[in-house]
C-alpha positions, 0 to 999 in steps of 0.5 A: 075671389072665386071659385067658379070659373067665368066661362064665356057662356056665362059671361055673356049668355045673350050670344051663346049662339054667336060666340059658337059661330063666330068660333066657327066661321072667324078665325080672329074670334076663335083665336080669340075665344081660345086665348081668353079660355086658356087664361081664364083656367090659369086665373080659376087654377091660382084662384083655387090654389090648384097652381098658386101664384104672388098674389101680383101676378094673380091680380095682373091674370085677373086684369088681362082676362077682364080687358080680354073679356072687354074685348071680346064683348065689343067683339060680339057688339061689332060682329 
């Protein structure tokens, strides 16, 4: 586990620039980009013990924030 929250920008520094104007400009990625975010604290918060959780219900977050994320990168591969 970390502690370190896995940011968009971090996850895929090579399109920085077209995560923020996709964000801008496409109204299906900024939903998409607010929906991983707001997953992605309830993961770092469980992780942290700021809001624990079962630890099931911890790994299924970290599940869904993966698939998100490969969603999101073939977002960024298409687009």
């Amino acid at each position: 586990m970390s502690n370190t929250p896995h940011e968009l920008a971090a996850e895929f520094p090579e399109f920085v620039e077209k995560m923020h104007e996709l964000k801008v400009s496409d109204k299906h990625f900024a939903k998409l980009a607010e929906d991983y975010h707001e997953l992605n604290r309830k993961v770092h918060a469980a992780e942290t013990n700021v809001a624990p959780r079962e630890e099931l219900s911890e790994v299924d977050l970290r599940k869904r924030r993966g698939a998100m994320k490969d969603e999101i990168y073939a977002y960024l591969k298409a687009n």
